[in-house]
C-alpha positions as CSV (number, residue, x, y, z in Angstrom):
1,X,86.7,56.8,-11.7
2,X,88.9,54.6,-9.9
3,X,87.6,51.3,-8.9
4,X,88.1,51.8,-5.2
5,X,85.5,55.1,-5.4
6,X,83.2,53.1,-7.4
7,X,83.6,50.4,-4.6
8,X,82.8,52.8,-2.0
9,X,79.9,54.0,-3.8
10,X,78.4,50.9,-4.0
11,X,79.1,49.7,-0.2
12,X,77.7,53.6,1.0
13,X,74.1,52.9,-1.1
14,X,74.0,49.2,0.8
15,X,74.6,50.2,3.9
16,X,72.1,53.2,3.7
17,X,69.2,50.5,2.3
18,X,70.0,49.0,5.6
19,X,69.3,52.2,7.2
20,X,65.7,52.3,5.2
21,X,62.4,51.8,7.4
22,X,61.2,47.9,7.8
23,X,57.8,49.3,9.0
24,X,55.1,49.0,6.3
25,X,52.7,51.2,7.8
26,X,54.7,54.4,7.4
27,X,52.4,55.5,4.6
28,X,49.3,54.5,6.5
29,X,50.0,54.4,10.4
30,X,47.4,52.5,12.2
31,X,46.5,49.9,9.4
32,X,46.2,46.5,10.6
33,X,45.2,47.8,14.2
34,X,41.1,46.5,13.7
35,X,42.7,43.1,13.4
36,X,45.1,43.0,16.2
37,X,42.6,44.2,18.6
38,X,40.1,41.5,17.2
39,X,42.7,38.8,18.0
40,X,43.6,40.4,21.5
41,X,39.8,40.5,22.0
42,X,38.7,37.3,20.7
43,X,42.0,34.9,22.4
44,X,41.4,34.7,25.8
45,X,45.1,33.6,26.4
46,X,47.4,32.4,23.4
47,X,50.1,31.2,25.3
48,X,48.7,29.4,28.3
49,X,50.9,28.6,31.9
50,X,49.2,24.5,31.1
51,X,50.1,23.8,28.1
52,X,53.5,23.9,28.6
53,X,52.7,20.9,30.9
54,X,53.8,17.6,29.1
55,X,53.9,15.2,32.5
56,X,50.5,14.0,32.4
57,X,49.3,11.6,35.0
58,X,47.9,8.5,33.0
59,X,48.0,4.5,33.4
60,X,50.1,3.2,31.0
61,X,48.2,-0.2,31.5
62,X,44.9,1.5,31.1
63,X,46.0,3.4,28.0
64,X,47.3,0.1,26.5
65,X,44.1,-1.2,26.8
66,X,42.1,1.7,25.4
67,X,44.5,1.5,22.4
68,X,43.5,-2.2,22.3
69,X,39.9,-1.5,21.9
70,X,40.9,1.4,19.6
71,X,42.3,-0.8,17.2
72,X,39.9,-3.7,17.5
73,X,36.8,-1.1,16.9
74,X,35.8,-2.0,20.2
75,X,35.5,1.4,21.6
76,X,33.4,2.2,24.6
77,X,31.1,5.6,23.7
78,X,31.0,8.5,25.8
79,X,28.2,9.2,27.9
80,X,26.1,12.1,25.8
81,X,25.0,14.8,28.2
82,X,22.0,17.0,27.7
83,X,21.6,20.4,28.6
84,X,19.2,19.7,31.7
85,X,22.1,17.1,33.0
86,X,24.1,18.1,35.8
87,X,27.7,17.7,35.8
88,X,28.0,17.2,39.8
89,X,25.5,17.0,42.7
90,X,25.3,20.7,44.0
91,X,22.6,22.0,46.2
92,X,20.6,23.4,43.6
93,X,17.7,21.7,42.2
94,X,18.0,20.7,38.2
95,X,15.4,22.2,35.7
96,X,13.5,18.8,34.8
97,X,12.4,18.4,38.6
């Protein structure tokens, strides 16, 4: 055989393994499909319009001073809420009255 038909030989099998199916679930379609409708159940929105959003709107002075008391172990707790709390003052009456 001539080198160029061994050349062709060779470049015809390569550019029929390109031709060859990248899908793994030729053999058993639908496997996988419990766990993608888990994640599309379970993720309310993977990709959300805010968090995109990089501008927020924050006092540099007021952050300088929370890194202050960061750093000097100084740092004001948060307020711990309960479950009988209320978060605002609606019209509603709260469970421990």
């Amino acid at each position: 055989m001539s080198m160029f038909k061994i050349l062709a030989i060779v470049a015809g099998a390569a550019g029929l393994a390109g031709c060859a199916s990248q899908d793994s679930n030729t053999e058993y379609p639908g496997f996988g499909d419990a766990v993608r409708q888990n994640n599309a159940v379970m993720i309310i929105d993977p990709n959300p319009a805010g968090a995109q959003v990089t501008d927020i709107d924050m006092d540099g002075a007021r952050a300088g001073l929370a890194i202050d008391r960061y750093r000097t172990g100084k740092v004001i707790p948060p307020k711990t809420l309960s479950t009988v709390d209320s978060l605002s003052s609606g019209a509603g009456t709260s469970m421990g009255q």
